[in-house]
TIRO-2110 file (N, C-alpha, C; in Angstrom, 1 decimal):
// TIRO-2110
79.0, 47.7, -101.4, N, 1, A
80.2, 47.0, -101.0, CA, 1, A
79.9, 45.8, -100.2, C, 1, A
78.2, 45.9, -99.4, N, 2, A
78.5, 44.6, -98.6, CA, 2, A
78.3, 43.1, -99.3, C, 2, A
78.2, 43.4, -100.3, N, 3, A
77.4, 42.3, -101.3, CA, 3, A
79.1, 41.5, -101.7, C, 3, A
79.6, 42.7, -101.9, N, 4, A
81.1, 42.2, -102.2, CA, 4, A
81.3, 41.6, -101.6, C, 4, A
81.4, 41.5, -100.1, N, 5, A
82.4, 41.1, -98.8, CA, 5, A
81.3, 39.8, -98.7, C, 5, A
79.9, 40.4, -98.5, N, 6, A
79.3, 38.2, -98.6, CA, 6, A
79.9, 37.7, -99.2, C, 6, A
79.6, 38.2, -100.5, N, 7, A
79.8, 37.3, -102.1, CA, 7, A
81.7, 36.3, -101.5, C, 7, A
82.5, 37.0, -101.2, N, 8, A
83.6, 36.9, -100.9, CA, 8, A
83.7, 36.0, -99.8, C, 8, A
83.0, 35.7, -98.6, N, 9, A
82.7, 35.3, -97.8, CA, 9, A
82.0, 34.1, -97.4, C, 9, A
81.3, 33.8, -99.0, N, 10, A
80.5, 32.8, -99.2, CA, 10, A
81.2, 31.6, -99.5, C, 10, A
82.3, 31.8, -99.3, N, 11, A
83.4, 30.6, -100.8, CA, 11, A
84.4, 29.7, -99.0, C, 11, A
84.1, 28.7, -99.1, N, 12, A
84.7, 27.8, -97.9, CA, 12, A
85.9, 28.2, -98.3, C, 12, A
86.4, 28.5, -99.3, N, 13, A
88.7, 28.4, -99.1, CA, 13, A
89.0, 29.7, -99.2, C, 13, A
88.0, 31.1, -99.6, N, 14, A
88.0, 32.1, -99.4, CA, 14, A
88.4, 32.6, -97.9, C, 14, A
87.4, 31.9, -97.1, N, 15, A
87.1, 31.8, -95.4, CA, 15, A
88.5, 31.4, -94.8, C, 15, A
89.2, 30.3, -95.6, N, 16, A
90.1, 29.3, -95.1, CA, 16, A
91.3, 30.8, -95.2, C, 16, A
91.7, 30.9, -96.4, N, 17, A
92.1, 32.2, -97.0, CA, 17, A
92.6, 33.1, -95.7, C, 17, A
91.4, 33.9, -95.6, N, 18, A
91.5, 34.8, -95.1, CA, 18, A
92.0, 34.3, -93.6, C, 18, A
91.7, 33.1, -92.6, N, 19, A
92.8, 32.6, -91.8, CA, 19, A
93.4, 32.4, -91.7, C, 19, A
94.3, 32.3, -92.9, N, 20, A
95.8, 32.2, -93.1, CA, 20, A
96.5, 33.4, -93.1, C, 20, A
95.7, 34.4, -93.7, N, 21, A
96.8, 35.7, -93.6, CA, 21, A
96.3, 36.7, -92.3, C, 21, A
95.7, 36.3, -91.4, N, 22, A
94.7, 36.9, -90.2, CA, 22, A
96.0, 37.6, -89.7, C, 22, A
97.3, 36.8, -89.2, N, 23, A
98.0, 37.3, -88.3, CA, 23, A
99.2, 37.7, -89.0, C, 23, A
99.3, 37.5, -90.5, N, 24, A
100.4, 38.2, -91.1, CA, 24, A
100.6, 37.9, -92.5, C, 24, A
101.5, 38.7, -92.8, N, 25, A
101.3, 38.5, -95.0, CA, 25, A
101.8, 37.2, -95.2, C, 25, A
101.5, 36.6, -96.5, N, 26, A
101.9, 35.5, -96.8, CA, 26, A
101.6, 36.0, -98.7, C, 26, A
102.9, 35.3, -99.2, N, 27, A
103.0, 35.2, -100.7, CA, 27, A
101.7, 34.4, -101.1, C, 27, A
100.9, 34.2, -102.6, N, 28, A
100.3, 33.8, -103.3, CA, 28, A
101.0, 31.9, -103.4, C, 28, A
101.9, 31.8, -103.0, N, 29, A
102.2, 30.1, -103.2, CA, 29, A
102.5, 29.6, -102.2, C, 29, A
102.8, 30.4, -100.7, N, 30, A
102.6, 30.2, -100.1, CA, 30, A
101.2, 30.1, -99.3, C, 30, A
100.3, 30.5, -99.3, N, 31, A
99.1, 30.4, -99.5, CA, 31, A
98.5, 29.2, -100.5, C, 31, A
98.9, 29.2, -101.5, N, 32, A
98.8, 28.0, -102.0, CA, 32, A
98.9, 26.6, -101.7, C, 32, A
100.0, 26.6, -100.9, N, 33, A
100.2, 25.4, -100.7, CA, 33, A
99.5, 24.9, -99.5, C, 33, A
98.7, 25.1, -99.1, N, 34, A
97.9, 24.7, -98.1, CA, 34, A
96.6, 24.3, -98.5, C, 34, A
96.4, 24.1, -100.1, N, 35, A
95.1, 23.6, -100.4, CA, 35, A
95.8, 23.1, -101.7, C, 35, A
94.7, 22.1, -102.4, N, 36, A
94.9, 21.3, -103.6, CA, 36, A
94.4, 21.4, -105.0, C, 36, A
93.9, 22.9, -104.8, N, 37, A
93.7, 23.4, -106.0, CA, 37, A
95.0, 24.2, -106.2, C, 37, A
94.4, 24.4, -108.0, N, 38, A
96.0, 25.0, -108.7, CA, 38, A
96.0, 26.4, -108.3, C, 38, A
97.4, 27.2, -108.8, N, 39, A
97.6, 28.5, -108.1, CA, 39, A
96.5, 29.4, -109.0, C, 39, A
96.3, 29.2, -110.0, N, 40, A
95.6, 30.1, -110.7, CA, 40, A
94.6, 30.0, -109.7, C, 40, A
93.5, 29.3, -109.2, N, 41, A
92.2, 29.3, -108.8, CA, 41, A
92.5, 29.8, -107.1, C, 41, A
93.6, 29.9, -107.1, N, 42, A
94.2, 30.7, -105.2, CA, 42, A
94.1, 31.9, -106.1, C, 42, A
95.0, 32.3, -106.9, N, 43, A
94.8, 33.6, -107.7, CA, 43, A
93.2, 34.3, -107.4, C, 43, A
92.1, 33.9, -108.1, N, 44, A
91.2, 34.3, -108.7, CA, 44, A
90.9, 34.1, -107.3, C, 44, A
90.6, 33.3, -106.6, N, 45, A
90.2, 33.8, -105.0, CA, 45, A
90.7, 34.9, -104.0, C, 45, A
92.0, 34.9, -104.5, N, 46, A
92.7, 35.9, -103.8, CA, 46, A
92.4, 37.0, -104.4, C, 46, A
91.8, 37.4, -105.9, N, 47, A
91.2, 39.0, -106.6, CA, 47, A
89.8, 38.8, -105.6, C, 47, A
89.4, 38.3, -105.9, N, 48, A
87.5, 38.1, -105.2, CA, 48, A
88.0, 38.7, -103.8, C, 48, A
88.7, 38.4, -103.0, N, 49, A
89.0, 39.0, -101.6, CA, 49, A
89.4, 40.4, -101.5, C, 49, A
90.6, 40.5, -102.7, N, 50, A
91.3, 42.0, -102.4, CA, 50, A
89.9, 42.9, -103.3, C, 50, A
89.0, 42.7, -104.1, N, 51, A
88.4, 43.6, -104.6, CA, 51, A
87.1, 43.5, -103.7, C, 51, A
86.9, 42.9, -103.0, N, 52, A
86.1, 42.8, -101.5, CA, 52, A
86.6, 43.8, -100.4, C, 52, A
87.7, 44.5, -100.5, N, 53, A
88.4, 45.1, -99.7, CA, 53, A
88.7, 44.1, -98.2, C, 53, A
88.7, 42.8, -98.7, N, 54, A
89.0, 42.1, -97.0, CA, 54, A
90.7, 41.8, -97.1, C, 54, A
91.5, 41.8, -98.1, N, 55, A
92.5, 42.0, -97.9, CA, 55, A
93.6, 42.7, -99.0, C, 55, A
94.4, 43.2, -98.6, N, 56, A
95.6, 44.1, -99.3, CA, 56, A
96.6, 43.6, -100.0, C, 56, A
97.0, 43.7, -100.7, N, 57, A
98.2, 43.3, -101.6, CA, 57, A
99.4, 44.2, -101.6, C, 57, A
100.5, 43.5, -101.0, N, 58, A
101.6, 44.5, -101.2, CA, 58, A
102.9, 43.6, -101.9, C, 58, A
103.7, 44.7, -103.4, N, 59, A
104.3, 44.0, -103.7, CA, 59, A
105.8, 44.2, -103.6, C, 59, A
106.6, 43.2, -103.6, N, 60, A
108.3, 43.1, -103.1, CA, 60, A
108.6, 42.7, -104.6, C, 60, A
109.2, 43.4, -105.4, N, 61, A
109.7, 42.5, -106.5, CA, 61, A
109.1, 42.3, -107.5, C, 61, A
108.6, 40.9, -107.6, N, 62, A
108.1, 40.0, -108.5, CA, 62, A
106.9, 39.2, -107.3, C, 62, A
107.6, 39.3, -106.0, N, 63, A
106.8, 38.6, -105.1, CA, 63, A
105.3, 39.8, -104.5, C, 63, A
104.0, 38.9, -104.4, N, 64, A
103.1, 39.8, -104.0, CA, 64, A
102.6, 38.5, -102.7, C, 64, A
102.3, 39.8, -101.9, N, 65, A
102.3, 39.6, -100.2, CA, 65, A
100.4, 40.2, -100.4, C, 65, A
100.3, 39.3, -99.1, N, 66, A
98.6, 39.2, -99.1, CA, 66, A
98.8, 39.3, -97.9, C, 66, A
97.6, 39.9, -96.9, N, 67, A
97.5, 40.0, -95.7, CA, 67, A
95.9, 40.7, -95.2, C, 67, A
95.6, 40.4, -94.2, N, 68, A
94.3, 41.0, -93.6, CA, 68, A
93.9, 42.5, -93.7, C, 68, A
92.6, 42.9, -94.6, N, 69, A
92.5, 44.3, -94.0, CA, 69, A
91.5, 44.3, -93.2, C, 69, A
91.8, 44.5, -91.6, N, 70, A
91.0, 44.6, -91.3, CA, 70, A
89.9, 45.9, -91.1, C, 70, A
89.9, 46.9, -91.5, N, 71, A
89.2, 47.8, -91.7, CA, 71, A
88.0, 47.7, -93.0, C, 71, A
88.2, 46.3, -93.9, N, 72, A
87.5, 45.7, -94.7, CA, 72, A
86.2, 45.1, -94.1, C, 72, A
86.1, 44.7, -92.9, N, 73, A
85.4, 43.9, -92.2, CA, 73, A
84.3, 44.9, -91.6, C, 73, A
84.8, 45.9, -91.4, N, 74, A
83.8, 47.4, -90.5, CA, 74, A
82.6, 47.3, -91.2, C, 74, A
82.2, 47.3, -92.3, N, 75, A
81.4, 47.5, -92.9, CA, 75, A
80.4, 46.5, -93.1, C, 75, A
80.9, 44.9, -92.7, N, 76, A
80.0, 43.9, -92.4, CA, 76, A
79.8, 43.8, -90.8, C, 76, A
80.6, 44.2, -90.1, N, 77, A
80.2, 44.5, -88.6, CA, 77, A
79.1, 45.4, -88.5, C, 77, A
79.4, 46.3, -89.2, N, 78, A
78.4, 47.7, -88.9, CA, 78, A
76.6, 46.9, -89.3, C, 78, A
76.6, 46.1, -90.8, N, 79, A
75.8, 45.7, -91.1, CA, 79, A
75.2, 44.5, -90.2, C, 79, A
76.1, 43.6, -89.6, N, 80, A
75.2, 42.7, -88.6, CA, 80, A
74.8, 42.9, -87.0, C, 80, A
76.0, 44.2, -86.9, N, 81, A
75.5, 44.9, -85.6, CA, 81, A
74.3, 45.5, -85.2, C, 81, A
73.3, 46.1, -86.7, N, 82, A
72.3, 46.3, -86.7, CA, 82, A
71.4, 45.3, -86.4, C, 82, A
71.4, 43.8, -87.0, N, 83, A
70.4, 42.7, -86.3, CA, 83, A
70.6, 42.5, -85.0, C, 83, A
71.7, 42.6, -84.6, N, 84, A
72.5, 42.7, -83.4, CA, 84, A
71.4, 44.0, -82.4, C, 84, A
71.7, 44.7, -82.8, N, 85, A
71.4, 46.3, -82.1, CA, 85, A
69.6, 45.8, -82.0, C, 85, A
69.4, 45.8, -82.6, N, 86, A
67.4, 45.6, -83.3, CA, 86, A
67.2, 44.7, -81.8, C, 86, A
67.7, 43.3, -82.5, N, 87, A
67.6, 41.8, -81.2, CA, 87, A
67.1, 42.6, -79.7, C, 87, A
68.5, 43.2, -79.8, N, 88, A
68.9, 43.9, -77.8, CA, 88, A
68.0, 44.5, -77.6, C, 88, A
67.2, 45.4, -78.6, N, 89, A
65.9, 46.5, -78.3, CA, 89, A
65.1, 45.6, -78.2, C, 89, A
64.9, 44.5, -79.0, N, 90, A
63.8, 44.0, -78.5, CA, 90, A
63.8, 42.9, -77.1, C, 90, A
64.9, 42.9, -76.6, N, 91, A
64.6, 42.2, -75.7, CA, 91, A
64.4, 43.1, -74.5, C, 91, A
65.2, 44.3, -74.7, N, 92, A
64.8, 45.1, -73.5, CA, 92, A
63.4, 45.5, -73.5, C, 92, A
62.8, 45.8, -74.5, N, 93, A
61.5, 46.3, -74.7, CA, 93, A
60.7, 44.9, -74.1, C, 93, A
60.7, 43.7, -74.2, N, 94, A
60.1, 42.5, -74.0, CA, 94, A
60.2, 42.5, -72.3, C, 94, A
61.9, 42.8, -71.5, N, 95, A
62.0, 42.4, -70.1, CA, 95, A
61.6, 43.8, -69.5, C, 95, A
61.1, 44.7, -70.1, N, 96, A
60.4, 45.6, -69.5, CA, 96, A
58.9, 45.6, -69.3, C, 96, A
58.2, 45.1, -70.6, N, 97, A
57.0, 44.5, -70.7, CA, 97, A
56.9, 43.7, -69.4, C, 97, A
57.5, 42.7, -69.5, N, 98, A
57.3, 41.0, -68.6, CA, 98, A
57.4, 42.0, -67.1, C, 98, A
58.1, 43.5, -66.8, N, 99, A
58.9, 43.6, -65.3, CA, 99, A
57.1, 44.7, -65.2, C, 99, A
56.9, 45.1, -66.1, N, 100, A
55.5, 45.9, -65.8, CA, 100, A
54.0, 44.8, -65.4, C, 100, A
54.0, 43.8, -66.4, N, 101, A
53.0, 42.9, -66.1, CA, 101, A
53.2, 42.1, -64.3, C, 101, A
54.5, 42.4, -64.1, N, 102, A
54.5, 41.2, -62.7, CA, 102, A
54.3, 42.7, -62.2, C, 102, A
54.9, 43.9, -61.6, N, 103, A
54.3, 44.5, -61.4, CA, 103, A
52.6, 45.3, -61.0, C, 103, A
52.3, 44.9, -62.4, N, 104, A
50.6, 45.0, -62.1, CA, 104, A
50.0, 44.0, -61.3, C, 104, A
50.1, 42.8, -61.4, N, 105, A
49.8, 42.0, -61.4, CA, 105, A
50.1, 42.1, -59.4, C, 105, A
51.1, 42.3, -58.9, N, 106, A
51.8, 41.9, -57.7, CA, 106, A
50.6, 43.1, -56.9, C, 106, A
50.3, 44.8, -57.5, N, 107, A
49.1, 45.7, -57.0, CA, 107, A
47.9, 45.3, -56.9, C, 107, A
47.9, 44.2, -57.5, N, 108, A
46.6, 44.2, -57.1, CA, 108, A
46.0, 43.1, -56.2, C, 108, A
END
């Protein structure tokens, strides 16, 4: 699934996209109208996202509402928290090194 959520992630109006519905649902034309491509290609951006699981579709009618999942996102957090997590070991492992060498260095 994380391949999804890059892939989905990778697209500049995808990104734009998903800022727009951050703080609340918004229709497919309204969403549209904030960029100058046609609605079909908001369409096809807006499937690439909801089958990314980064956002949900709920529908009223005839009208379909798009909005943030954020529980979509966990799964790319989880994945860069790990480079994240790694980094921090190794710096602790490094400012421990560096606090042992002055250490030695200060006994003798």
């Amino acid at each position: 699934m994380i391949e999804k959520v890059l892939h989905a992630l990778a697209e500049p109006r995808r990104r734009d996209i998903l800022y727009l519905v951050r703080d609340g649902e918004l229709t497919s034309s309204a969403i549209a109208s904030h960029f100058d491509i046609s609605a079909p290609a908001i369409s096809q951006h807006l499937k690439v996202l909801e089958q990314s699981g980064l956002v949900v579709v709920r529908r009223d009618g005839t009208k379909r509402y798009y909005g943030i999942r954020r529980d979509g996102f966990s799964e790319l957090k989880q994945y860069i928290d790990r480079f994240w997590d790694d980094s921090l070991l190794r710096l602790k492992e490094a400012a421990e090194e560096e606090e042992r060498r002055i250490n030695n260095e200060s006994d003798q």
